[in-house]
N, C-alpha and C positions, 0 to 999 in steps of 0.2 A: 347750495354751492355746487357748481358742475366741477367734477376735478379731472374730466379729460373730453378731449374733442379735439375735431381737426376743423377746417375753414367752410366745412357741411354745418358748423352750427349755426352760422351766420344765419343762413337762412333755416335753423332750426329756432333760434332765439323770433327772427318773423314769423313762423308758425304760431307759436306759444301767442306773440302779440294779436295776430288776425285773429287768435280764438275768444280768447278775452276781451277783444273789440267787437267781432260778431255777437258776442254772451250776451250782449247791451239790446238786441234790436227781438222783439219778442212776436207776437201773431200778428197786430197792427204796426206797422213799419212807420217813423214819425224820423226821417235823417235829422231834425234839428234837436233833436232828444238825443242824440249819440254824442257823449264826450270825452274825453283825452284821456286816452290811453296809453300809460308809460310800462314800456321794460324795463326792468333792472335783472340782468343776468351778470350772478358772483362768480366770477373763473377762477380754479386755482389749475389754469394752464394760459399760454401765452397765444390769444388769437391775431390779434395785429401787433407780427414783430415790428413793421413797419413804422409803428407807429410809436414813438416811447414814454408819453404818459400811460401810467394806468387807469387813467377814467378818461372814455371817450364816450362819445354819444353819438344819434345819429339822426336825420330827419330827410322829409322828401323835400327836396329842390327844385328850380328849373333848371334845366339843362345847361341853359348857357350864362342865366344869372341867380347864382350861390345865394343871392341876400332876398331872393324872392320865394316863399314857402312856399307848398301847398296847398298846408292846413297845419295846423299845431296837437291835431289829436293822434300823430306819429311821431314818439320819441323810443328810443331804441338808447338804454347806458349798459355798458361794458366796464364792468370794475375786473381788472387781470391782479392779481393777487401776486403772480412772480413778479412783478414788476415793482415793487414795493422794494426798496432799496433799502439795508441796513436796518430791515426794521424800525425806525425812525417814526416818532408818532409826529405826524407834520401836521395832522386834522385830524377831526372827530373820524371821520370817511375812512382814515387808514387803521384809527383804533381800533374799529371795529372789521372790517378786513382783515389787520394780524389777529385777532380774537378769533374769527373763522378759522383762522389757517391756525395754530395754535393750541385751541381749545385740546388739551388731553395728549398733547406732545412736550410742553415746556411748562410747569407750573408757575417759575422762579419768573416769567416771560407774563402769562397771565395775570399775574398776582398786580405787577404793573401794571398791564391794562386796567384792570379792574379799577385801582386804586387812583387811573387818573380821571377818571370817569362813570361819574352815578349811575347814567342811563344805563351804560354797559353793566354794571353792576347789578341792577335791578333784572336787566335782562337775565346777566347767567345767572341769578337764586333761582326767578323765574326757571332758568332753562333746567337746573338740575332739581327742582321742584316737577315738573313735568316729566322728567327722565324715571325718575321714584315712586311714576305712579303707573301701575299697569293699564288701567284705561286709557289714558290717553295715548300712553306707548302703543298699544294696539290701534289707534285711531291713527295717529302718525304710518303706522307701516302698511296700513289699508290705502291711504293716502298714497302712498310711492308704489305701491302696488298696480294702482289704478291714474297714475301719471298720465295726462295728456290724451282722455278721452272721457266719456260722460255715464260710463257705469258707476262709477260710483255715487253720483247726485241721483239719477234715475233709481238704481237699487234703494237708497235710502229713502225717498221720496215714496215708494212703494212698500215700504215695511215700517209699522208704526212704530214696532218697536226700536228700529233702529232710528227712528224720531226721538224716542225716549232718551235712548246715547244720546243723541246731540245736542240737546237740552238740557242734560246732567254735565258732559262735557262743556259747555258754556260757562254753564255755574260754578263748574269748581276751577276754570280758570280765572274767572272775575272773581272768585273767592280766596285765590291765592293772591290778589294784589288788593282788593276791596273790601270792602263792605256791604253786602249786599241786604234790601230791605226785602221782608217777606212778600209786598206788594211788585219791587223786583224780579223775586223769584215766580210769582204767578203768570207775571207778563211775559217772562222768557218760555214759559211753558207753553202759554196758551199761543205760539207763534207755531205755525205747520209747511210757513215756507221755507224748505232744505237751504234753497240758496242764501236766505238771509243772515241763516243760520250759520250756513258754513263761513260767508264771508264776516261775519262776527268775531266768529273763532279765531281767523285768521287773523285780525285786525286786534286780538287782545293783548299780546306782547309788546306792540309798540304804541299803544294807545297810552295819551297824557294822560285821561280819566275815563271811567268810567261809563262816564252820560256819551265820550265818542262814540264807542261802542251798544252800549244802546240804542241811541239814535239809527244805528245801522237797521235794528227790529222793527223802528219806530214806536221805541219804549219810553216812557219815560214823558218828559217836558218835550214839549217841540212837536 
């Protein structure tokens, strides 16, 4: 969640996107292999007062006719978080937005979120499961340390041992929602690509099961 900016982020939330859409094209360049690429930047500040829903989105156009695209692997969403009126749980979307804004200021405020919604639920055991453990805590602030450039994939990529973290890191977050088979745990091991890895990790919080996330390795069935 970004909790401040001025109208420079607009085009810092495009940054973010061109990189994550370049990430896709590797030494042989194949453009019909290149697919849709979505932002989601969480504000807890107001970018388009203009504008007064808080979830807007954004795509390329023609100039002069709005309904004609230019390709669908540009979407840009904007969730503004002040803009959230009376706290009022209207959707799933806003539940978890005041859960952001919220988390560790309003218990009595949480306790209902929580309660009106499993997903969220499972997330924050999840989240303060993750908080209690010093490895990953340190994983996390390496992470924000190294925001929005590529030492961090490259250093990891280079140091086996810090292969070893990332692979223990995997495990003990799929072992905090699953069940993991010993044959599981070999397959996760025996993987050497950082980026597969990383976007695993990333992708365990809000993964339905388990086989999502494997499959990310190409573990597993499939």
């Amino acid at each position: 969640m970004q909790s401040t900016g001025g109208t420079h982020y607009r085009n810092r939330a495009l940054y973010y996107w061109s990189k994550l859409y370049a990430s896709q094209i590797k030494e042989s360049v194949d453009y019909e292999k290149l697919l849709p690429t979505i932002g989601i930047n969480i504000l807890n500040f107001i970018l388009f007062p203009e504008l007064p829903a808080y979830h807007n989105f954004f795509m390329i156009f023609e100039g002069k006719d709005k309904e004609y695209a230019l390709t669908d692997h540009l979407t840009i969403h904007f969730l503004e978080i002040p803009k959230i009126k009376d706290r009022k749980i209207s959707s799933k979307i806003t539940g978890w937005l005041l859960y952001l804004d919220l988390e560790g200021r309003d218990k009595d405020m949480v306790k209902i979120l929580l309660e009106s919604d499993e997903d969220l639920k499972s997330a924050h055991e999840m989240y303060k499961a993750f908080n209690e453990d010093e490895m990953l805590r340190e994983r996390a602030l390496a992470r924000e340390k190294t925001k929005g450039d590529n030492l961090y994939q490259q250093t990891m990529a280079r140091e086996e041992g810090e292969l070893k973290k990332e692979h223990a890191i995997l495990i003990r977050l799929l072992e905090l929602k699953y069940t993991l088979s010993e044959d599981e745990k070999k397959h996760i091991l025996s993987v050497t690509d950082i980026k597969k890895l990383d976007a695993a990790v990333d992708a365990v919080m809000f993964a339905e099961d388990k086989e999502s996330v494997l499959k990310l390795l190409k573990v597993g069935k499939g």
